[in-house]
NUVO-340489 format. One line per 8 residues: number of its first residue (from 1); for each residue x, y, z of N, C-alpha, C. Coordinates in steps of 0.2 Angstrom, whole numbers, plus 5000, padded with zeros to 4 digits. Each point is the difference from the previous one (the first is absolute). Layout:
residues N
NUM> X/Y/Z/X/Y/Z/X/Y/Z  ... .
//
This chain:
residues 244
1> 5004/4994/5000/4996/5006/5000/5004/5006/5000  4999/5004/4997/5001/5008/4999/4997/5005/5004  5003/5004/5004/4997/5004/5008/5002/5007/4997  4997/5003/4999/5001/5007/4997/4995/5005/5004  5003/5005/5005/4999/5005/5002/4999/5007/4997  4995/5004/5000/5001/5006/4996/4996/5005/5003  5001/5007/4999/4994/5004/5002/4997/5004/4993  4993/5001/5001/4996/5004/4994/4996/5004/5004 .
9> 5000/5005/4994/4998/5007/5002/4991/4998/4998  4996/5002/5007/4992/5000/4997/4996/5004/5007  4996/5001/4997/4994/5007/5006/5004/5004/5002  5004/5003/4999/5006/5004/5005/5004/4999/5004  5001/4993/4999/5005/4993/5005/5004/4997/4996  5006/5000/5003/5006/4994/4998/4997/4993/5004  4998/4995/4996/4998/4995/5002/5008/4994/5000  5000/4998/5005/5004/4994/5001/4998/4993/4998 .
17> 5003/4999/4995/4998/4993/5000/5003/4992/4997  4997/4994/4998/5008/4996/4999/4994/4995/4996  5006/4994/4996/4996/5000/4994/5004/4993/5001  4995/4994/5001/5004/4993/4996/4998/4997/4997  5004/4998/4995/5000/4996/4993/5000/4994/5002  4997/4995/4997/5002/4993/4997/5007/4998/4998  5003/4996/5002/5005/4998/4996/5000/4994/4996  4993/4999/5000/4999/4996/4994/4990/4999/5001 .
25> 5000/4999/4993/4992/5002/4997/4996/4996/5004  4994/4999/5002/4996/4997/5004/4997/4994/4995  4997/4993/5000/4997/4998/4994/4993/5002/5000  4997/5003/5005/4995/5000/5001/4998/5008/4998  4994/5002/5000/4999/5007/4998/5003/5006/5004  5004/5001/4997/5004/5006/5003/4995/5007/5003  5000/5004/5007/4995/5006/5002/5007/5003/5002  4997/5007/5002/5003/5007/5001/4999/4999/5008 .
33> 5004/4999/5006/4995/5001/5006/5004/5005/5004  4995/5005/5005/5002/5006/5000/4999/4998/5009  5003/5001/5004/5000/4997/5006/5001/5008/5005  4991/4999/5004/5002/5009/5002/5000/5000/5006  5005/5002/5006/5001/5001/5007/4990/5004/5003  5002/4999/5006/4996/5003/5005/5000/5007/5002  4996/5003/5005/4999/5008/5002/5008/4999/5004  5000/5006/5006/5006/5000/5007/5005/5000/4997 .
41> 5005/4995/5001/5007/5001/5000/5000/4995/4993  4995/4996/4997/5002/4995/4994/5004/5005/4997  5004/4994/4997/5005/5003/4992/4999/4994/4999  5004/4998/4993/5002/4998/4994/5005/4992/5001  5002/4999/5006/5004/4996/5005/4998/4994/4997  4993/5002/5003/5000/4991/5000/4996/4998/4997  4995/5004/4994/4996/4999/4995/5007/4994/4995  5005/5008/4998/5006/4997/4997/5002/4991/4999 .
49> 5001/4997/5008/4999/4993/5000/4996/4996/5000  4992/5003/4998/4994/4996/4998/5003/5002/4991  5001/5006/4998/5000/5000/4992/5007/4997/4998  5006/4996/5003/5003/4997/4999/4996/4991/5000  4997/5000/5002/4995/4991/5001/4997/5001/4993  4998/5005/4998/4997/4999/4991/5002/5000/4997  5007/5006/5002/5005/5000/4992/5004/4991/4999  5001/4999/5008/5001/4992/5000/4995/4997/4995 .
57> 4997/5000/4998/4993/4997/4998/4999/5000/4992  5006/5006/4996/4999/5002/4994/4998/5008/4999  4995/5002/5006/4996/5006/4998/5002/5006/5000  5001/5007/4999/5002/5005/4999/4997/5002/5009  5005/5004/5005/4997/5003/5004/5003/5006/5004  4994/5004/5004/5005/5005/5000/4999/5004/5008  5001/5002/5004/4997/5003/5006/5002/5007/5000  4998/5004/5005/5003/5007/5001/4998/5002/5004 .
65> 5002/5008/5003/4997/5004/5007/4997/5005/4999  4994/5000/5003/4995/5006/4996/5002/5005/5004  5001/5008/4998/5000/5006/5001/4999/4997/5009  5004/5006/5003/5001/5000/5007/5003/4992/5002  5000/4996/4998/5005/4993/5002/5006/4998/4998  5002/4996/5005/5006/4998/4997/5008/5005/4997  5000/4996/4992/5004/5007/4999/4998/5003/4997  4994/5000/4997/4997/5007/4999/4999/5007/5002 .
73> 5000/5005/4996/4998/5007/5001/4993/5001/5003  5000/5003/5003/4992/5006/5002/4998/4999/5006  4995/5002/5003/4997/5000/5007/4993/4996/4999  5001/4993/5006/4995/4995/5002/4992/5005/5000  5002/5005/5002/4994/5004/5002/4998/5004/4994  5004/5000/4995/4997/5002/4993/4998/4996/4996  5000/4992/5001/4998/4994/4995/4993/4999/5002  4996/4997/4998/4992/5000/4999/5001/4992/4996 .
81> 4992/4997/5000/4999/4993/4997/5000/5003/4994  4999/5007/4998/4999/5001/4992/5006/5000/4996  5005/5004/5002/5007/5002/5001/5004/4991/4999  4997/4996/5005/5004/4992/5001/5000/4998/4992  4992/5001/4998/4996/4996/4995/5006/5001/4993  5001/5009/5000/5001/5003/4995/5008/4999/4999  5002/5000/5004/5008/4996/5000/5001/4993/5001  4995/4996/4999/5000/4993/5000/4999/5000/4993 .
89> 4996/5002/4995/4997/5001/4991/5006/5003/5001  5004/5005/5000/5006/5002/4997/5004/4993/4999  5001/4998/5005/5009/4996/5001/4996/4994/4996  4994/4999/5000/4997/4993/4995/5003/5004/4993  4997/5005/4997/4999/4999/4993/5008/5004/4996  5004/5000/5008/5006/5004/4996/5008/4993/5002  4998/4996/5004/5003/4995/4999/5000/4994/5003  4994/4999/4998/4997/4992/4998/4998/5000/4995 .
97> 5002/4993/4996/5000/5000/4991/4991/4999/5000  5000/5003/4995/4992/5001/5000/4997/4997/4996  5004/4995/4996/4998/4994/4996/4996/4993/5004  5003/5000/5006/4998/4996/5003/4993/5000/5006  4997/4995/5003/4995/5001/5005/5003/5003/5006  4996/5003/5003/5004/5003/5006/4995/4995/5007  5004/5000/5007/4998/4998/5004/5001/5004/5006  4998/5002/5003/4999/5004/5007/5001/5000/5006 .
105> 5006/5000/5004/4999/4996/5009/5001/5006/5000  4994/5001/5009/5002/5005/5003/4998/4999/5007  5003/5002/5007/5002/4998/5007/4994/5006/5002  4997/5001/5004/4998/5003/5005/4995/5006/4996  5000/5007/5000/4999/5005/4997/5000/4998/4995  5005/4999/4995/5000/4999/4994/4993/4994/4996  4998/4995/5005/4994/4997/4998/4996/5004/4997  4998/5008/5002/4997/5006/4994/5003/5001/4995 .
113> 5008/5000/5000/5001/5000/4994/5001/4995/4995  5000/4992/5002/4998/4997/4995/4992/5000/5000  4994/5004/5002/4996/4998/4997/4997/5006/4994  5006/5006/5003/5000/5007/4995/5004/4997/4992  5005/4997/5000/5004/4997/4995/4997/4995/4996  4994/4996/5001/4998/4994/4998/4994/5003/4997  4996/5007/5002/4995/5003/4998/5003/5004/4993  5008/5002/5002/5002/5004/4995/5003/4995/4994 .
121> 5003/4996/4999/5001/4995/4997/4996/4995/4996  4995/4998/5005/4994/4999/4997/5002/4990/4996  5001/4999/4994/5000/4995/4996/5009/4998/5001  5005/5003/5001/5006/4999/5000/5002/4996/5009  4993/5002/5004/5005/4995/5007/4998/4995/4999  5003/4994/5003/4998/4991/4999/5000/4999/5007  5005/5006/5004/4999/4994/5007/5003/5008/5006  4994/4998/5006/5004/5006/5004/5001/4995/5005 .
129> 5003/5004/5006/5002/4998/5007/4999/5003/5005  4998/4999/5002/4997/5003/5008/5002/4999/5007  5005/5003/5003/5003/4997/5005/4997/5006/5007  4994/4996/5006/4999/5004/5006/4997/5007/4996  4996/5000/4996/4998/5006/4996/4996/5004/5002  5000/5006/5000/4996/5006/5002/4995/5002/4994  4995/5004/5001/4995/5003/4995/4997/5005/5005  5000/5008/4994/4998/5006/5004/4992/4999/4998 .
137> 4997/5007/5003/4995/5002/4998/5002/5008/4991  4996/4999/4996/5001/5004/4995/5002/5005/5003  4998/5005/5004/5003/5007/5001/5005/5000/5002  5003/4995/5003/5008/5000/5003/5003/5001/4993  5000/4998/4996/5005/4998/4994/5003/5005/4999  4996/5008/4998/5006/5004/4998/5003/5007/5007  5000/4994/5005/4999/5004/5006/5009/5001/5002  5007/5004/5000/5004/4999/5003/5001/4994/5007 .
145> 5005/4999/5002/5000/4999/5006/5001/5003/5004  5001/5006/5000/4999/5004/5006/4997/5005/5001  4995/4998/4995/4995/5007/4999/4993/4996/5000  4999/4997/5006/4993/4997/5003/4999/4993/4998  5005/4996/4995/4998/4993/4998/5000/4996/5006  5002/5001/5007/4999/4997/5006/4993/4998/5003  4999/5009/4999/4991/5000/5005/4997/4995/4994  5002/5000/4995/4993/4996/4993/4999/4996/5002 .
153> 5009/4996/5001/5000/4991/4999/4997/4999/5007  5001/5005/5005/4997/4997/5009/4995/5002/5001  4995/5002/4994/4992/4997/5000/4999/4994/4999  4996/4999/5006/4996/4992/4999/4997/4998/4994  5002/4996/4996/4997/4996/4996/5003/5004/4993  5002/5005/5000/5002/5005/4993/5001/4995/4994  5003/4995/5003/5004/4997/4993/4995/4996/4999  4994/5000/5001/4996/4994/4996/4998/5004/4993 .
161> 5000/5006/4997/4996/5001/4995/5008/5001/4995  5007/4998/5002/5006/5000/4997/4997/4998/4992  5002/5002/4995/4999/4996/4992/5005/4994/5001  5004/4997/5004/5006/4995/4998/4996/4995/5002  4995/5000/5005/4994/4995/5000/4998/4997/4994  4998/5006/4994/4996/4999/4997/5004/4997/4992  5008/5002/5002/5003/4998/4995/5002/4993/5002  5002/4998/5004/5000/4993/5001/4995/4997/5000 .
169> 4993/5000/5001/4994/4997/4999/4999/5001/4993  5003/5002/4996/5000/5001/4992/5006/4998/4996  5005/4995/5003/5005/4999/4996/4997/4994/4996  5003/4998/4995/4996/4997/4994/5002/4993/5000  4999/4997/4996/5001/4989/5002/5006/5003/4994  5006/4995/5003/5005/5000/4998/5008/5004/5002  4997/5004/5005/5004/5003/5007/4999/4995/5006  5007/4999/5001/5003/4999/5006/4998/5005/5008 .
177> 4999/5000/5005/4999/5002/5006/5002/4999/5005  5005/5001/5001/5003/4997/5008/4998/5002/5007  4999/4999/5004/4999/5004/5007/5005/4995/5006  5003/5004/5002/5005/5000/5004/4997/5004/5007  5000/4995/5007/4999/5003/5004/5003/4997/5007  5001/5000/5007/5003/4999/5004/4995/4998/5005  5000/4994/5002/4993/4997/5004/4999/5006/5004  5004/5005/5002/4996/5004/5005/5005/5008/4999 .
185> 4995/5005/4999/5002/5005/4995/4999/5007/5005  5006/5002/5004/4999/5006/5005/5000/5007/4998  4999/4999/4991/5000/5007/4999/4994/5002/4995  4999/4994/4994/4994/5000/4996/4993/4996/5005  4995/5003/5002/4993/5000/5002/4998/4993/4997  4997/4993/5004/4998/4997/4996/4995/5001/4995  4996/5005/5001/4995/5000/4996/5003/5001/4993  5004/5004/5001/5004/5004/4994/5003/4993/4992 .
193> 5003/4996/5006/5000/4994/4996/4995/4995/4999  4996/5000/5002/4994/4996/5001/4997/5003/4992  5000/5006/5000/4995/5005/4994/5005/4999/4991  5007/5000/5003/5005/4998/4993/4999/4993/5000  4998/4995/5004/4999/4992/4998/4996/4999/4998  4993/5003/5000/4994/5000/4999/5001/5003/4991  5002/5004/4999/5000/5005/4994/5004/4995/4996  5007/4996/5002/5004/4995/4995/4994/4994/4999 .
201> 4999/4999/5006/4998/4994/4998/4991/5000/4995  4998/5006/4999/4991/5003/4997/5003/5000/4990  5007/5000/5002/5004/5003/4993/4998/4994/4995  5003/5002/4994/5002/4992/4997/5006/4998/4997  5005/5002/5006/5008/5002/5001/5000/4991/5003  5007/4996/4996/5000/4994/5004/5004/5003/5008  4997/4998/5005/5001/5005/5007/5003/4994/5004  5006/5002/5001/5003/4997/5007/5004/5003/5007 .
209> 4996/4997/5004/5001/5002/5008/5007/4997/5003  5004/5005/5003/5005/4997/5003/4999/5002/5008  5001/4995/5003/5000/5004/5008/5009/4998/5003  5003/5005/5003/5006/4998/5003/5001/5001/5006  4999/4994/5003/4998/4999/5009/5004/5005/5003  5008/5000/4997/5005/5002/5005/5001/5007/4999  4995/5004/4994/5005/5004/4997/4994/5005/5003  5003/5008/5002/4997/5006/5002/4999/5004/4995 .
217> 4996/5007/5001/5001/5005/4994/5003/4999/4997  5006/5000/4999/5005/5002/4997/5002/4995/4995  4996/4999/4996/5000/4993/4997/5006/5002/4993  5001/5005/4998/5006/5001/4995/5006/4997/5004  5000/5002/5006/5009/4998/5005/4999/4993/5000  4993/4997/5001/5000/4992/5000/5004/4997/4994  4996/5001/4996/5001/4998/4994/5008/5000/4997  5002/5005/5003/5008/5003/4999/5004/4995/5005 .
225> 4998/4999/5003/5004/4995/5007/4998/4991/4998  4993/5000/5000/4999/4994/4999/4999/4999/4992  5004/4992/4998/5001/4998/4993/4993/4996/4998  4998/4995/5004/4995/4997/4999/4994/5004/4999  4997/5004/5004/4996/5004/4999/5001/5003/4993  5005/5003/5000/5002/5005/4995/4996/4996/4994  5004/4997/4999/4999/4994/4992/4994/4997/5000  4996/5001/5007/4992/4996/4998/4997/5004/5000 .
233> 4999/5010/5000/4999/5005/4996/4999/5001/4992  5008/4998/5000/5000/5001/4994/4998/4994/4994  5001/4993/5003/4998/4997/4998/4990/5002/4998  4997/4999/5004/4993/5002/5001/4999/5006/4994  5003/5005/4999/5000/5005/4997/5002/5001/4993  5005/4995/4999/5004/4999/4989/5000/4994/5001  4999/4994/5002/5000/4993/4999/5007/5000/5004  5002/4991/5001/5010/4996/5002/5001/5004/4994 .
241> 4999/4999/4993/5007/5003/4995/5006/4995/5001  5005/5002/4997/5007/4999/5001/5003/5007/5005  5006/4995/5005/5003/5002/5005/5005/5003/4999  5002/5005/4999/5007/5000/4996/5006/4999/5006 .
//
């Protein structure tokens, strides 16, 4: 595999990010997968060693840090789900080969943005991933973080009217759906996941549930630590394949 770091200029941000290739072609149908960190202190760490388990795999992959993370440019309290969404479509359509299908993981927060991604992509996704996923309500979306996105999200029930409900219970037969979650979750609400299982499973997405007894939030750091897990993710997500 080929590990290539770089930064790209997009929304008024030097975006940090790293890019692994294949060292040899997959037999299986080759996807684009785009592996995107959580809110807080996420960065690009340890997405990085789940997008190397693909490129192991044959497929093109790529992670990064969105504005305010990692080694990204800008301020935490200046990024918004909108802002996330709009820098996640940049780094896809400026370096991900766009010939190919694209696939989607994303850790925590970011479950909004693979259901914004999958809305805007449309026919081109075949398979997302869902790790301990959050979903707002619509009026957060183009809310700053620190410019009142808090009081939104700590309304009772806000995120039940979210659209990412409504994209996941709309993705079409022939997309993959993974959900990833940790027997017991002290940061996502159970109802919260309860409403995303519900919505995969209403779909006519082929839908598989992972539960990881030992793993907490943090299910990117798991994934990153533990192999077996790791690989029964990805496995569940683009098929075994070849191993490289």
């Amino acid at each position: 595999m080929r590990t290539t770091p770089f930064t790209l200029a997009c929304d008024g941000e030097v975006l940090a990010c790293v890019t692994v290739e294949p060292a040899v072609a997959s037999t299986a149908p080759v996807v684009a997968v785009l592996v995107l960190h959580g809110a807080g202190n996420g960065d690009k760490q340890s997405p990085s060693v789940l997008a190397a388990a693909f490129a192991a795999r044959g497929h093109h992959a790529l992670a990064f840090d969105f504005s305010g993370h990692g080694d990204s440019t800008g301020a935490l309290s200046e990024l918004s789900l909108r802002r996330r969404f709009e820098q996640a479509r940049t780094v896809v359509d400026t370096c991900l080969p766009a010939d190919v299908p694209l696939a989607v993981v994303g850790f925590s927060m970011s479950g909004q943005t693979v259901a914004d991604l999958a809305a805007h992509y449309r026919d081109r996704v075949v398979a997302i991933g869902l790790g301990a996923p959050a979903v707002y309500a619509a009026r957060a979306w183009p809310v700053a973080f620190g410019a009142g996105f808090t009081g939104i999200i700590r309304t009772p029930d806000s995120w039940r009217d979210s659209p990412a409900l409504d994209v996941f219970r709309e993705l079409p037969a022939g997309v993959r759906a993974v959900l990833a979650t940790p027997a017991v979750d002290a940061v996502i609400p159970p109802s919260v996941t309860e409403a995303v299982e519900e919505a995969l499973g209403a779909s006519r997405a082929e839908y598989v549930r992972l539960v990881l007894p030992e793993a907490d939030h943090r299910l990117s750091l798991w994934f990153a630590s533990d192999a077996a897990s790791r690989e029964g993710f990805v496995d569940a997500l683009v098929g075994e394949g070849d191993r490289a």
